[in-house]
N, C-alpha and C positions, 0 to 999 in steps of 0.2 A: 410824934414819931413819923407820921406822915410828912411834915414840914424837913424833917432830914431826909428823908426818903428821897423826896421831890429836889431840893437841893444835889444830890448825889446822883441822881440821873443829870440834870442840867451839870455837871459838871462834867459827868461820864462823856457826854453828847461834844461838848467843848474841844474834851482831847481828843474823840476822835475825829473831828472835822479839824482839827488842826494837823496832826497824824495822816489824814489823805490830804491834808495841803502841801505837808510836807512832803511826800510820798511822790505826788505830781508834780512838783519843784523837783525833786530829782529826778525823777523820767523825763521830764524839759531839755535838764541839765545833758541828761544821758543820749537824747535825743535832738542834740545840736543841729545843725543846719551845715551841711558838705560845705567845706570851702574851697572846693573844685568842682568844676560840669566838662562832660565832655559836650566839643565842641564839632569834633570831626569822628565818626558817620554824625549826621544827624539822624535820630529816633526815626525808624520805620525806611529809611533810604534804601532804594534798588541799585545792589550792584550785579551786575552780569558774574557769573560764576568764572572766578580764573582771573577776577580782576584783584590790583593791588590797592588796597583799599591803605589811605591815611588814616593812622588813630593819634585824636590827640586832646589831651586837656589844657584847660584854663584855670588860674586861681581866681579867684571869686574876690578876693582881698588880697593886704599886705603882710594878716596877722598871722599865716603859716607859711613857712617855705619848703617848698616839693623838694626831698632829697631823692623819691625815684617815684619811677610807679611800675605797678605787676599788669599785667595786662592779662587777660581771659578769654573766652571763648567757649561757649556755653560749658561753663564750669570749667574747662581744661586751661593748663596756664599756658599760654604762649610767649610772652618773652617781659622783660625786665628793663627798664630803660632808665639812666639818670637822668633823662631829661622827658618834656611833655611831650614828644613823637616817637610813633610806631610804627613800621609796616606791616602790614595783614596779606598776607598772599591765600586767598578764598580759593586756589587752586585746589587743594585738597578738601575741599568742605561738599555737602551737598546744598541741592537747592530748597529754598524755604527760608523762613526766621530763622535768623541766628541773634544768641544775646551777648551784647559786649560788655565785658565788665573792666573796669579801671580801679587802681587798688592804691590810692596815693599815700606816700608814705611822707610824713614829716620831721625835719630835722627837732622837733622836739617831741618825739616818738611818737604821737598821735596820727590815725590813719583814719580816711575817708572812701568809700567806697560807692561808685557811682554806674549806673547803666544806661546801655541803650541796646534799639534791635535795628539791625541790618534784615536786607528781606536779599538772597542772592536769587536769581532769575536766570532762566538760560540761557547760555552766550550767541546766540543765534534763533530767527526763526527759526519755526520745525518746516522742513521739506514738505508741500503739499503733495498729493497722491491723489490720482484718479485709478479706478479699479475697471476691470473687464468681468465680467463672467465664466467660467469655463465648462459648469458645469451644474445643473437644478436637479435638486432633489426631494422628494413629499417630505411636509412637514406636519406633523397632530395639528390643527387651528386651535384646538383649546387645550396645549402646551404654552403656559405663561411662563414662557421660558427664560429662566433667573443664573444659573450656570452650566456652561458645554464645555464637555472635554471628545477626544476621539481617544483610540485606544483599540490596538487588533481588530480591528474591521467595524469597530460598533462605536456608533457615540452613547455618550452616557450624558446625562441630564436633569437638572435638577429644577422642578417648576415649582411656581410659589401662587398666594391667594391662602386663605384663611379657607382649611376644612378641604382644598382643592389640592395640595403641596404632594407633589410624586417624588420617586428617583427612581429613574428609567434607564432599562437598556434598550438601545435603540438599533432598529435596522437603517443602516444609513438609506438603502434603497427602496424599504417600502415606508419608512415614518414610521411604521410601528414598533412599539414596545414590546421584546421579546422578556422580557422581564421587569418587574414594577412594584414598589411597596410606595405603603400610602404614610405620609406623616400623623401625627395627633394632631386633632382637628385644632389645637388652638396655634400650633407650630405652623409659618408663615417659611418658607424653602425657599432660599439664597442660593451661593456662588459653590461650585461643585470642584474638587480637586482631587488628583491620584497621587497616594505617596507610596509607594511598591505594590501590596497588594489590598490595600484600604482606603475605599472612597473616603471624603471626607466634605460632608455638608453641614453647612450654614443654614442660621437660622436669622430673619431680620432683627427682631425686637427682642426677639426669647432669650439672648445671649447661652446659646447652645448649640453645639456642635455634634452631628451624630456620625458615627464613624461605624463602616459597612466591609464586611468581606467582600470582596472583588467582585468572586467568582457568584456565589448563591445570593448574594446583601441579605446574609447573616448579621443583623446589630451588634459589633464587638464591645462600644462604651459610647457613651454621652460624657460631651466635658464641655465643663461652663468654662466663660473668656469674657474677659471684664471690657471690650472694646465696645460702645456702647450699642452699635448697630452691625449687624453682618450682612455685605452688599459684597464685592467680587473674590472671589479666590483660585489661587494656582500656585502649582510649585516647580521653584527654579531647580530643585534636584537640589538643594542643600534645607532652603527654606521655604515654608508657607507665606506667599504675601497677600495681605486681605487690605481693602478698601471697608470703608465706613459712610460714603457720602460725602466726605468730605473731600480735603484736599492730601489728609495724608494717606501715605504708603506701609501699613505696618509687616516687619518682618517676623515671623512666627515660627514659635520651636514646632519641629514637623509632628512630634508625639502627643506634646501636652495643651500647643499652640498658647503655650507661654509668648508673651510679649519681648522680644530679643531687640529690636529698634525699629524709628521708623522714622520717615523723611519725608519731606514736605513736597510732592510734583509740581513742579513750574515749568509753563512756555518764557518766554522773552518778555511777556504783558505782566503777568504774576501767577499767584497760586491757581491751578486746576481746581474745582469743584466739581463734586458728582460724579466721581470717578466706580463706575460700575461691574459689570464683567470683565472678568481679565483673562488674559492666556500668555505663557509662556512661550516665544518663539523665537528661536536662533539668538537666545540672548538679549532679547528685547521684550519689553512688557505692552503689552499690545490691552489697550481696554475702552470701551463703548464707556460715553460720556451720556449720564443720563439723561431724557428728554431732550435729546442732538440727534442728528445721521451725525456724529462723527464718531471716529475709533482714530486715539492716539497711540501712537508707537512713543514709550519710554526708555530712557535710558536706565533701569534699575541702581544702578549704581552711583547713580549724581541724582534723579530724582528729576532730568530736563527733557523737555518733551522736543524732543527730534523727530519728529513725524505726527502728521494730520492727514485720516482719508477721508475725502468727503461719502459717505456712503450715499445720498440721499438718491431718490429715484431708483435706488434697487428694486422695491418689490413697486408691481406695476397699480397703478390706480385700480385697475380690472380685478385684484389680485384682494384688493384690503374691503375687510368687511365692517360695522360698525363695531365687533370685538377688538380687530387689530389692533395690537398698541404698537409700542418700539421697538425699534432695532434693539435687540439684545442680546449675545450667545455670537461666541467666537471659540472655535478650536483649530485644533492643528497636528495633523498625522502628517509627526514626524517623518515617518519610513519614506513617506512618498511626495515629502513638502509640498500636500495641497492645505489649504486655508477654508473653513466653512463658515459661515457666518448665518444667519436668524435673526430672527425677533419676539416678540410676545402676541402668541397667539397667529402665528405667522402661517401661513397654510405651505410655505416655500421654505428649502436651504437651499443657499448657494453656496459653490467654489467658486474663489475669485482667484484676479490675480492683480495688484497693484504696480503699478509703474508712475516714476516722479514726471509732474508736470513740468519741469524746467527740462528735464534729461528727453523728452516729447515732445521741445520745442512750445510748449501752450504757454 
């Protein structure tokens, strides 16, 4: 009995290693080799944003004949062509990766699908900036200060550090806190923003968001946000836009800070990294580049940075003590278009005022 037993497994064993031979022979089959590549962008190529970019494929052999091809655009269809050339007009795109998809279609109904990535970049340097002073104001030194807005005569401010993390109202003219709650000591306080009448703070690592009545910072709700780091925030008056550290821009529902889209900030060189504090100002996104003196003025709506100020030499040698860290914190009272600027652990604010080095003759 044993002698069949052992027979009837070695044969079980047979069909099924033939069974996955066969199995993999048709996933081979199913898993043929494109007989088209695109050829024009090439993978990872920089076009300046607004350029007409050529799209086009090549067959690989003689054994398929291209009767069209669909053309794409991260996922969206752009145009249909019977032949191997396209134009791409990247005017309407923003700046960042974009992926290009090619859909070739064969006169004997079989279809190959190929990609590549475009990187669009600004169409121009960003306008340099040198700033003036207009006006110094006390700062807390041990404000590690993470995001600044202004707002009816007071900034508000949001400092971070483990077990250290505030959200302050602040007297612009004497630096102190006329009101103050302390976060949970393991909560680490990010980028600060106003949406009518509710603060709304960041968290870096915690992936949480606490949201404050204006007036007393009554806690209204905590809401988690699947973005993996919380670094600057502010809002355009439609949406919340928050930074990560990295290079993107995400646009965010103002209530739930649902993920709505987001875009990749480019100069003319390539993508931005370390994109930190931000502030909304005349339409333009204004944000400290971490461990920089600089603050880029962005375009929000194309994602290209049109503007670079150099901060550096604001706060004076005299001034930094061995806490001092970076420049961090930008706002802007609207009513009276001044601009304040800070840093972490900064014992100084200043109002500046920025004017183009080219338009200055420098």
């Amino acid at each position: 009995m044993r002698f069949y037993f052992f027979i009837f497994l070695v044969l079980y064993a047979c069909f099924s290693c033939n069974q996955r031979q066969s199995g993999s022979s048709s996933e081979q089959r199913n898993r043929r080799r494109a007989q088209v590549a695109i050829v024009s962008p090439r993978n990872n190529e920089q076009q300046p944003l607004g350029a007409k970019v050529n799209l086009s494929v090549r067959a690989l052999s003689d054994a398929e004949k291209i009767d069209s091809v669909r053309w794409f655009v991260n996922g969206i269809w752009l145009t249909t062509t019977q032949g191997n050339d396209a134009e791409w007009d990247t005017g309407q795109q923003t700046t960042g990766s974009q992926r290009i998809e090619a859909a070739a279609h064969y006169s004997s109904g079989q279809r190959d699908i190929v990609s590549t990535n475009v990187i669009l970049l600004a169409p121009r340097s960003p306008v340099q900036y040198s700033f003036r002073v207009i006006n110094v104001f006390p700062h807390d030194p041990k404000a590690f200060t993470q995001g600044l807005l202004f707002h009816d005569g007071y900034l508000y401010e949001s400092t971070g550090l483990l077990g250290e993390s505030t959200l302050r109202k602040v007297n612009l003219h004497t630096g102190k806190p006329e009101k103050l709650v302390e976060l949970p000591t393991e909560m680490f306080g990010e980028g600060l923003a106003l949406v009518d009448e509710r603060l709304i703070q960041l968290t870096w690592k915690n992936q949480v968001a606490f949201v404050y009545n204006k007036n007393d910072f009554t806690l209204l709700n905590r809401i988690n946000y699947n973005i993996r780091e919380g670094w600057g925030l502010t809002f355009d008056g439609t949406h919340l836009l928050m930074t990560d550290g990295s290079a993107n821009l995400y646009f965010l529902d103002k209530n739930d800070l649902r993920e709505i889209k987001r875009i990749e900030i480019c100069d003319d060189k390539g993508p931005v990294h370390r994109l930190n504090e931000l502030e909304y100002i005349d339409g333009k996104l204004w944000a400290n580049v971490f461990l920089t003196d600089d603050i880029l003025i962005i375009d929000p709506l194309t994602g290209a940075v049109t503007g670079r100020i150099d901060m550096s030499n604001l706060l004076h040698a005299r001034d930094k003590t061995p806490e001092t860290d970076v420049l961090n914190g930008i706002a802007y009272d609207a009513e009276n278009k001044r601009i304040f600027v800070t840093g972490k652990n900064w014992s100084k604010l200043f109002e500046i005022q920025i004017r183009s080095l080219v338009l200055a003759g420098l």
